[in-house]
Phi, psi and omega in degrees: 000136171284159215282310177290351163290285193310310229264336178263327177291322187308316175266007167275324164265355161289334164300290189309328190294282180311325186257026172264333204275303180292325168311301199313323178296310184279006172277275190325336232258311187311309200260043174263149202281147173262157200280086158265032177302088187096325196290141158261114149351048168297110165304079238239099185232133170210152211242102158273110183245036139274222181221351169246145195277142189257152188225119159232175220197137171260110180307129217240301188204167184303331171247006185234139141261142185222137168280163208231326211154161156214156205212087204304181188300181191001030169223184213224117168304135172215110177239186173223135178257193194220097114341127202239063197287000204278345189261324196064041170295169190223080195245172185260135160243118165312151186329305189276008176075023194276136170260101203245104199305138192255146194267312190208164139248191203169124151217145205256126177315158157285106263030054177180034184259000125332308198248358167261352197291135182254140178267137181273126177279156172222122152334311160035090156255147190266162159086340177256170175251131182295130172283143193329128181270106201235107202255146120241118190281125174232175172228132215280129190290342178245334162288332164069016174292154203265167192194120185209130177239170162302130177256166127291317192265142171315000000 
Protein backbone atom coordinates (compact mmCIF):
# COMPACT_ATOMS: atom_id res chain seq x y z
CA UNK A 1 0.00 0.00 0.00
CA UNK A 2 1.22 3.21 -0.52
CA UNK A 3 2.77 5.75 2.36
CA UNK A 4 0.18 8.14 1.61
CA UNK A 5 -3.07 5.71 2.39
CA UNK A 6 -1.20 5.12 5.98
CA UNK A 7 -0.41 9.01 6.29
CA UNK A 8 -4.39 9.94 5.75
CA UNK A 9 -5.89 7.21 8.14
CA UNK A 10 -3.08 8.14 10.51
CA UNK A 11 -4.39 11.62 10.35
CA UNK A 12 -7.68 10.66 10.19
CA UNK A 13 -7.80 8.81 13.55
CA UNK A 14 -5.82 11.58 14.89
CA UNK A 15 -8.72 13.66 14.22
CA UNK A 16 -11.21 11.52 15.13
CA UNK A 17 -9.32 11.07 18.34
CA UNK A 18 -8.78 14.95 19.32
CA UNK A 19 -12.31 15.80 18.51
CA UNK A 20 -14.04 13.14 20.74
CA UNK A 21 -11.57 14.38 23.60
CA UNK A 22 -13.30 17.99 22.95
CA UNK A 23 -16.74 16.91 22.95
CA UNK A 24 -16.32 15.02 25.61
CA UNK A 25 -14.50 17.93 27.53
CA UNK A 26 -17.18 20.35 26.41
CA UNK A 27 -20.21 17.95 27.43
CA UNK A 28 -18.54 17.80 31.12
CA UNK A 29 -17.94 21.13 30.98
CA UNK A 30 -21.90 22.47 29.86
CA UNK A 31 -23.42 19.73 32.30
CA UNK A 32 -21.15 20.07 35.54
CA UNK A 33 -22.71 20.68 38.63
CA UNK A 34 -22.06 23.62 40.24
CA UNK A 35 -19.52 24.04 43.53
CA UNK A 36 -22.38 24.44 46.42
CA UNK A 37 -20.11 23.48 48.75
CA UNK A 38 -21.24 25.15 52.37
CA UNK A 39 -23.73 26.71 50.54
CA UNK A 40 -27.69 27.43 51.64
CA UNK A 41 -30.92 27.23 49.47
CA UNK A 42 -32.71 30.85 50.03
CA UNK A 43 -36.19 31.15 48.73
CA UNK A 44 -36.68 34.49 47.07
CA UNK A 45 -40.44 35.47 46.83
CA UNK A 46 -42.16 38.60 46.20
CA UNK A 47 -45.88 38.98 45.95
CA UNK A 48 -46.99 41.90 43.86
CA UNK A 49 -50.09 43.51 44.99
CA UNK A 50 -49.71 46.53 42.91
CA UNK A 51 -51.04 47.55 39.71
CA UNK A 52 -48.05 48.02 38.25
CA UNK A 53 -45.31 45.55 37.07
CA UNK A 54 -42.32 45.11 39.34
CA UNK A 55 -38.39 44.61 38.79
CA UNK A 56 -36.04 43.31 41.43
CA UNK A 57 -32.52 43.33 41.59
CA UNK A 58 -29.56 42.52 43.67
CA UNK A 59 -26.72 45.58 44.31
CA UNK A 60 -23.27 43.44 43.19
CA UNK A 61 -20.76 45.94 43.68
CA UNK A 62 -21.20 49.86 44.22
CA UNK A 63 -21.71 50.75 40.59
CA UNK A 64 -23.05 47.14 39.03
CA UNK A 65 -26.47 45.60 39.47
CA UNK A 66 -27.89 42.13 38.41
CA UNK A 67 -31.87 41.52 37.81
CA UNK A 68 -33.22 38.78 40.10
CA UNK A 69 -36.78 39.22 38.20
CA UNK A 70 -40.08 41.03 37.05
CA UNK A 71 -43.05 40.41 38.25
CA UNK A 72 -46.70 41.36 36.68
CA UNK A 73 -49.46 43.00 38.96
CA UNK A 74 -51.06 40.21 41.21
CA UNK A 75 -48.46 37.37 40.60
CA UNK A 76 -45.22 36.27 42.38
CA UNK A 77 -41.74 36.25 41.45
CA UNK A 78 -39.74 33.12 42.73
CA UNK A 79 -35.85 32.79 42.64
CA UNK A 80 -33.18 31.53 44.88
CA UNK A 81 -30.47 33.33 46.71
CA UNK A 82 -27.43 31.19 48.17
CA UNK A 83 -26.15 31.37 52.08
CA UNK A 84 -23.00 30.92 53.21
CA UNK A 85 -23.64 30.32 56.83
CA UNK A 86 -20.48 30.05 58.29
CA UNK A 87 -19.42 33.54 57.24
CA UNK A 88 -23.55 34.81 56.77
CA UNK A 89 -22.41 36.00 52.93
CA UNK A 90 -25.52 36.23 51.03
CA UNK A 91 -24.76 35.67 47.06
CA UNK A 92 -26.69 35.67 43.16
CA UNK A 93 -25.24 32.70 41.16
CA UNK A 94 -24.27 34.06 37.95
CA UNK A 95 -24.82 32.05 34.34
CA UNK A 96 -21.68 30.69 34.69
CA UNK A 97 -22.26 29.58 38.47
CA UNK A 98 -19.93 32.16 39.83
CA UNK A 99 -20.66 33.40 43.50
CA UNK A 100 -21.47 36.74 43.66
CA UNK A 101 -21.79 38.37 46.97
CA UNK A 102 -24.85 40.75 47.39
CA UNK A 103 -24.44 43.88 48.85
CA UNK A 104 -28.06 45.06 48.81
CA UNK A 105 -31.51 44.17 47.29
CA UNK A 106 -34.39 46.19 45.60
CA UNK A 107 -37.37 45.94 44.03
CA UNK A 108 -38.85 48.60 41.86
CA UNK A 109 -41.56 49.62 39.62
CA UNK A 110 -40.56 48.79 36.07
CA UNK A 111 -38.69 51.36 34.14
CA UNK A 112 -38.26 53.37 37.33
CA UNK A 113 -37.09 50.88 39.82
CA UNK A 114 -33.91 52.82 41.20
CA UNK A 115 -35.78 55.66 41.98
CA UNK A 116 -38.92 54.19 43.17
CA UNK A 117 -37.15 51.30 45.17
CA UNK A 118 -38.04 49.34 48.95
CA UNK A 119 -35.22 47.96 49.88
CA UNK A 120 -35.25 44.54 51.00
CA UNK A 121 -33.33 44.08 54.22
CA UNK A 122 -30.99 40.74 54.74
CA UNK A 123 -30.23 39.13 57.88
CA UNK A 124 -26.59 38.04 56.94
CA UNK A 125 -25.41 36.29 60.84
CA UNK A 126 -22.31 34.37 60.57
CA UNK A 127 -23.15 30.91 62.24
CA UNK A 128 -27.22 30.91 60.60
CA UNK A 129 -28.71 30.09 56.87
CA UNK A 130 -29.98 33.48 55.90
CA UNK A 131 -33.98 32.86 56.07
CA UNK A 132 -36.55 32.46 53.32
CA UNK A 133 -36.91 35.89 51.95
CA UNK A 134 -40.89 36.24 51.54
CA UNK A 135 -41.87 40.33 50.31
CA UNK A 136 -44.82 41.39 50.00
CA UNK A 137 -45.51 44.78 47.69
CA UNK A 138 -48.30 47.14 47.82
CA UNK A 139 -48.40 50.86 46.69
CA UNK A 140 -49.12 53.47 49.12
CA UNK A 141 -52.75 54.36 48.11
CA UNK A 142 -52.42 58.32 47.92
CA UNK A 143 -48.48 58.68 47.08
CA UNK A 144 -48.38 55.36 44.88
CA UNK A 145 -45.24 55.17 46.54
CA UNK A 146 -43.79 51.40 46.60
CA UNK A 147 -43.98 49.60 49.97
CA UNK A 148 -42.49 45.79 50.20
CA UNK A 149 -42.20 44.36 53.30
CA UNK A 150 -40.77 40.88 54.80
CA UNK A 151 -43.76 38.16 55.15
CA UNK A 152 -43.93 35.20 57.49
CA UNK A 153 -45.82 32.83 55.22
CA UNK A 154 -44.29 30.47 53.04
Amino acid sequence: MPKVFYLAVLALCTWATVNAAVRADTRDAVTAEPDLEGLAAVPFRVRNETGRPLVCSAVLAHWYSAPIGTVPPGEQLEARLWSKPASGEVFLLNVRDDRMPIQSLWCGYQGADITTRSLVVLDRRAGQVEPPVNMICRSDGETHALDCRRSTAE
